[in-house]
C-alpha atoms as a printed R data frame, in Angstrom:
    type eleno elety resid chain resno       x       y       z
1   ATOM     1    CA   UNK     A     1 -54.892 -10.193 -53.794
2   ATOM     2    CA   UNK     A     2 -52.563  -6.952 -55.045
3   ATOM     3    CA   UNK     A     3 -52.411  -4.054 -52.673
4   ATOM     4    CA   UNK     A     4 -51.371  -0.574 -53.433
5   ATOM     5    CA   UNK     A     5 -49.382   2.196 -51.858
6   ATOM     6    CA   UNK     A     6 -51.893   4.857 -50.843
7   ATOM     7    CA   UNK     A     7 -51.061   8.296 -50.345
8   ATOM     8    CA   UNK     A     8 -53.435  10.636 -47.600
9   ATOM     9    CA   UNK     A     9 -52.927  14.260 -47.598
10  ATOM    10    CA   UNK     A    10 -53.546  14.996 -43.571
11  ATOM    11    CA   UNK     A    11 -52.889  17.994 -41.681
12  ATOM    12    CA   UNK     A    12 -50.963  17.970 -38.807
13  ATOM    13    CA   UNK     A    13 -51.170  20.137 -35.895
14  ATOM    14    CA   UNK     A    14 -47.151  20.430 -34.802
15  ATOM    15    CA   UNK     A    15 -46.748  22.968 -31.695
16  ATOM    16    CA   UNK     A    16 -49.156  25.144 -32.676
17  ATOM    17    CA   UNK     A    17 -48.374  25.631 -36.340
18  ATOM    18    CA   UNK     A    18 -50.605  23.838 -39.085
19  ATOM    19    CA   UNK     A    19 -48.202  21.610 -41.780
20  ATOM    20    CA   UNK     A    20 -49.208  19.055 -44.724
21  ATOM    21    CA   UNK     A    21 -47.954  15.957 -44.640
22  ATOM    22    CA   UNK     A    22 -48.655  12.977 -46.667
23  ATOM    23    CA   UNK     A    23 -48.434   9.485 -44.756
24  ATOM    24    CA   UNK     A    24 -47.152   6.552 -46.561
25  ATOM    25    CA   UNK     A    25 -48.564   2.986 -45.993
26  ATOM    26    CA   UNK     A    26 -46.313   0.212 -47.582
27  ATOM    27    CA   UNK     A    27 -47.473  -2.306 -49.851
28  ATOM    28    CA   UNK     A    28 -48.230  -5.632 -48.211
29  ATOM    29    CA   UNK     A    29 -46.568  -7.335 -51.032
30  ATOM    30    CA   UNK     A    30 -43.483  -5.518 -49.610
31  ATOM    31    CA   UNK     A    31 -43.819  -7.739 -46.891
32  ATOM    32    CA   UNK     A    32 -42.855 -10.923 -45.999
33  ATOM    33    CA   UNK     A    33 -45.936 -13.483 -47.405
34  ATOM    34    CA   UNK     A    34 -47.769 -14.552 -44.257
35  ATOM    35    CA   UNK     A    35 -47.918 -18.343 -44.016
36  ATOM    36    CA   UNK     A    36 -51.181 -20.258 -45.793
37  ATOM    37    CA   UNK     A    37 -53.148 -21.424 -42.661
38  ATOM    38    CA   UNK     A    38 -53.691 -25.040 -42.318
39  ATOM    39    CA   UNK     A    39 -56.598 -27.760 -40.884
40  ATOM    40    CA   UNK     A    40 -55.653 -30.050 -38.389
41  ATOM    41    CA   UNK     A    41 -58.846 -32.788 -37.537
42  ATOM    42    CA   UNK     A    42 -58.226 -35.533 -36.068
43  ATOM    43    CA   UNK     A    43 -59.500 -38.528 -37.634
44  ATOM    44    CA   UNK     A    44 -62.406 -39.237 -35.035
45  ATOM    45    CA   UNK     A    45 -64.018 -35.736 -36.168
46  ATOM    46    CA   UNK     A    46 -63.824 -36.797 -39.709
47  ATOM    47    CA   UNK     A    47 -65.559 -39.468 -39.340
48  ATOM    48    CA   UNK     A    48 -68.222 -38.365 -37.185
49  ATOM    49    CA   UNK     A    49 -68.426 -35.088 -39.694
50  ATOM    50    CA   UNK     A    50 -68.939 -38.362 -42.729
51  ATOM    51    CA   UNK     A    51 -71.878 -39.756 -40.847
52  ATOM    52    CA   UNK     A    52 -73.250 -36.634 -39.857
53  ATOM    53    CA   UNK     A    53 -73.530 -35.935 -43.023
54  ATOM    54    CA   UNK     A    54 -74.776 -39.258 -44.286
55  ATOM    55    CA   UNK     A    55 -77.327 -39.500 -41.648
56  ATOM    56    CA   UNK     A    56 -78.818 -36.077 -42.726
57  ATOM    57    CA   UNK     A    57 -78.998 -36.845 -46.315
58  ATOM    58    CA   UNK     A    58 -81.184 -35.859 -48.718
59  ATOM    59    CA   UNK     A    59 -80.775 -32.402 -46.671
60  ATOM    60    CA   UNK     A    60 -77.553 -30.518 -45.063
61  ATOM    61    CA   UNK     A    61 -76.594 -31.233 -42.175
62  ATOM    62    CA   UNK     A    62 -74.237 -28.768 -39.842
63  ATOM    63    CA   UNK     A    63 -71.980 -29.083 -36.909
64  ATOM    64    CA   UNK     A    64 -69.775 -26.782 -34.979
65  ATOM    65    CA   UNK     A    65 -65.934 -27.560 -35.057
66  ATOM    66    CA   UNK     A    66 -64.461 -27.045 -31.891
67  ATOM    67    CA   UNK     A    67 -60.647 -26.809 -31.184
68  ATOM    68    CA   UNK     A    68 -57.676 -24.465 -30.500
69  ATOM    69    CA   UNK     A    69 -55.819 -22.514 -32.685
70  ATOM    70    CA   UNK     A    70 -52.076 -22.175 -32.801
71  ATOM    71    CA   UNK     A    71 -49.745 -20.119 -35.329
72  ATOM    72    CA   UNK     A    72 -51.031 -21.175 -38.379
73  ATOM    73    CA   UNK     A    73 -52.729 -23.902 -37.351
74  ATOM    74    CA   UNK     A    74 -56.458 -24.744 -36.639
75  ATOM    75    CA   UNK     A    75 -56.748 -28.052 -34.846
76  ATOM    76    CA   UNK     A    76 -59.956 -29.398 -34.603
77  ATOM    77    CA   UNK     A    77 -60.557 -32.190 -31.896
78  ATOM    78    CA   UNK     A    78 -64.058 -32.047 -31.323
79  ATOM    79    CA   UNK     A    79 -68.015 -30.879 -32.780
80  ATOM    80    CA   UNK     A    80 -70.858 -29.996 -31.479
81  ATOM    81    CA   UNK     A    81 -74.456 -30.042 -32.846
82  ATOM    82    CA   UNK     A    82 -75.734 -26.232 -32.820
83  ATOM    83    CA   UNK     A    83 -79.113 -26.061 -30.789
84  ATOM    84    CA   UNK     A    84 -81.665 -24.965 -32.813
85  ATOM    85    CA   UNK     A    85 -80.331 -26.115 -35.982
86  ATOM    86    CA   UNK     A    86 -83.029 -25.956 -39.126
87  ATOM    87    CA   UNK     A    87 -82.156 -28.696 -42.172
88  ATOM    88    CA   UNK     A    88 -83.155 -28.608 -45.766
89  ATOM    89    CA   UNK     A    89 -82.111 -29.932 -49.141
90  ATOM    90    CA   UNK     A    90 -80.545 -26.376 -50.154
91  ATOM    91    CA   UNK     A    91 -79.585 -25.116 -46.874
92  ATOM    92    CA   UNK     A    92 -78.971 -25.575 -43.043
93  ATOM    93    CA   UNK     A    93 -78.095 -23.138 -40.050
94  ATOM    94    CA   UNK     A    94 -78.466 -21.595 -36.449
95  ATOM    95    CA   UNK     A    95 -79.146 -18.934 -34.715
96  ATOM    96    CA   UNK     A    96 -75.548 -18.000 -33.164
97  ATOM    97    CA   UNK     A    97 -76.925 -15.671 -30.601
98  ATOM    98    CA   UNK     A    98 -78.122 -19.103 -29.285
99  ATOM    99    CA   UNK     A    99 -74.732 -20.247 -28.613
100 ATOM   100    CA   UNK     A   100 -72.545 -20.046 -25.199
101 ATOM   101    CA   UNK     A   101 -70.152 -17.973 -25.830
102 ATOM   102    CA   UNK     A   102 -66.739 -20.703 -26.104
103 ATOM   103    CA   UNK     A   103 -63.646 -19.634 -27.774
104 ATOM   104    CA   UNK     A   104 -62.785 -23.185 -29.017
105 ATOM   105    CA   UNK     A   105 -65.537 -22.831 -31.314
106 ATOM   106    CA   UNK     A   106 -62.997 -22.819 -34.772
107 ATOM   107    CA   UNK     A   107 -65.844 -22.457 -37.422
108 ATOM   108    CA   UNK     A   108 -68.676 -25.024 -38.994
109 ATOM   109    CA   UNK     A   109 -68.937 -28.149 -41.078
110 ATOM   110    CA   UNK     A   110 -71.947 -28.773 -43.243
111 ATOM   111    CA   UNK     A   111 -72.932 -31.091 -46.101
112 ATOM   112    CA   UNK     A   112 -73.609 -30.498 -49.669
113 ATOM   113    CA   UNK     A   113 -76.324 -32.892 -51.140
114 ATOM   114    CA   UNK     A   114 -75.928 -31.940 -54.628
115 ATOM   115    CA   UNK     A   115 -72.112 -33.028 -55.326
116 ATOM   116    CA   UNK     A   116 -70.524 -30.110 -54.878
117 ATOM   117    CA   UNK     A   117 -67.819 -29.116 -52.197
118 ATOM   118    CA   UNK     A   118 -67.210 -25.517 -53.451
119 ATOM   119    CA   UNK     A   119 -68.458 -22.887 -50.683
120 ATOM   120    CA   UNK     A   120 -71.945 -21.118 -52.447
121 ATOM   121    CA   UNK     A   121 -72.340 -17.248 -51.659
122 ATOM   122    CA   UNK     A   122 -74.814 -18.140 -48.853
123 ATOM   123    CA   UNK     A   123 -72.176 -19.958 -46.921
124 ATOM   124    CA   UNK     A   124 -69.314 -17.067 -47.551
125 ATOM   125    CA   UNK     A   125 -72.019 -14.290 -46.296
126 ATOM   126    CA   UNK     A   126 -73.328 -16.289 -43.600
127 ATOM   127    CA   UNK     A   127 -69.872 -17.432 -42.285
128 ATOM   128    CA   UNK     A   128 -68.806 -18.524 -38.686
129 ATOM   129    CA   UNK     A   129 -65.231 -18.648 -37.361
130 ATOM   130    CA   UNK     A   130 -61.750 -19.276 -38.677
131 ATOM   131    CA   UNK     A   131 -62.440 -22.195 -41.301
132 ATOM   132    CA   UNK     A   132 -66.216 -24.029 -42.853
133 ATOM   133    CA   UNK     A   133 -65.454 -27.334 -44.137
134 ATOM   134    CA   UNK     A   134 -67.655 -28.745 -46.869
135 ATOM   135    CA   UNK     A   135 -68.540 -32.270 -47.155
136 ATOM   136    CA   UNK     A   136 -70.082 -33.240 -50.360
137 ATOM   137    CA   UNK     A   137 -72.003 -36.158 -51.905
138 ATOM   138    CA   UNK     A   138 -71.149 -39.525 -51.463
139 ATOM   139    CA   UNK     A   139 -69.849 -37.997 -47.984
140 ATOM   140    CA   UNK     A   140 -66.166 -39.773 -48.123
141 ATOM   141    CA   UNK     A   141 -63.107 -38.260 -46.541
142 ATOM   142    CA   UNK     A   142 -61.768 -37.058 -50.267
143 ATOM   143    CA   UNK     A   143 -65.065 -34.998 -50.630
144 ATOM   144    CA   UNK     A   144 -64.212 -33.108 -46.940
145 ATOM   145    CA   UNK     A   145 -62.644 -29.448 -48.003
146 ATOM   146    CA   UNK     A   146 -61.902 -26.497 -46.315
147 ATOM   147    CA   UNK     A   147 -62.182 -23.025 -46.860
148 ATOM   148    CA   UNK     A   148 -61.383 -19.567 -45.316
149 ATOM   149    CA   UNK     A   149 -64.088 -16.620 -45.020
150 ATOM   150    CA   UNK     A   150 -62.807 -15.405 -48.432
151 ATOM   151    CA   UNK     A   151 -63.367 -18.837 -50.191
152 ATOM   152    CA   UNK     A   152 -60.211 -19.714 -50.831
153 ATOM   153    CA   UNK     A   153 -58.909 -23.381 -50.243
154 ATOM   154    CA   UNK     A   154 -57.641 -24.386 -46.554
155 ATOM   155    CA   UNK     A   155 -55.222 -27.234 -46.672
156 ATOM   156    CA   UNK     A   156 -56.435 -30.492 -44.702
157 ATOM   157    CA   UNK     A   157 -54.412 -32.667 -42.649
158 ATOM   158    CA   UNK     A   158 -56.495 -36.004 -40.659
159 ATOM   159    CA   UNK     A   159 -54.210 -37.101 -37.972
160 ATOM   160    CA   UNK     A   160 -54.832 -40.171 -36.076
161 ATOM   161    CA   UNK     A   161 -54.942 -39.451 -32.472
């Protein structure tokens, strides 16, 4: 991701007399690189997220991770099952308006059937939270990934706990 300086002509309204000015935005590769954020899930959540996801299959299965956040970490420590979840072989989901509103609620989990752990388009445009993790076929812990809400890759860390 490249950002630009951007130059906007505004007018200014100084003690009663009218000036141009032009305000400058530096670049944000100027700045300092903010830190990559990172998963934290305790190995219990792993786990359950495996046979969630196993006991779901053919279709997707989804959970909501629930945790904390802290700098640059998202910890996750605990899921819960979304009421009114719907399940299908292409696709699974909830009605957030149906949820209490919870600020430990760090994102979702859901299974791919087909093999593939790669976030589709659906999942980015339909995304909840700070992270989705994407279990795929044959639902083992090196199939679990992570992803941000722009689809790039979240670095996972299972802790025992």
């Amino acid at each position: 991701m490249q950002y630009c300086l951007h130059l906007l002509p505004v007018n200014l309204k100084i003690k009663g007399t009218s000036r141009g000015c032009v305000l400058l935005f530096r670049s944000r590769n100027d700045s300092k690189q903010a830190p990559r954020r990172e998963l934290v899930m305790t190995r219990q959540v792993a786990n359950s997220i495996i046979t969630f996801a196993k006991t779901w299959h053919p279709n997707e299965g989804i959970l909501i991770l629930q945790g904390k956040k802290k700098r640059h970490q998202i910890i996750v420590d605990g899921l819960v099952i979304p009421p009114f979840s719907s399940h299908g072989p292409y696709y699974s989901g909830f009605p957030v308006y149906e949820l209490p509103f919870d600020l430990s609620y760090m994102g979702t989990a859901h299974s791919h059937p087909g093999g593939s752990n790669k976030p589709s388009p659906e999942d980015l445009n339909n995304f909840y939270g700070f992270v989705s993790v994407i279990i795929s076929y044959p639902y083992e812990e090196e199939t679990i990934a992570a992803y941000d809400r722009n689809g790039s890759d979240v670095p996972i860390t299972i802790v025992d706990q």
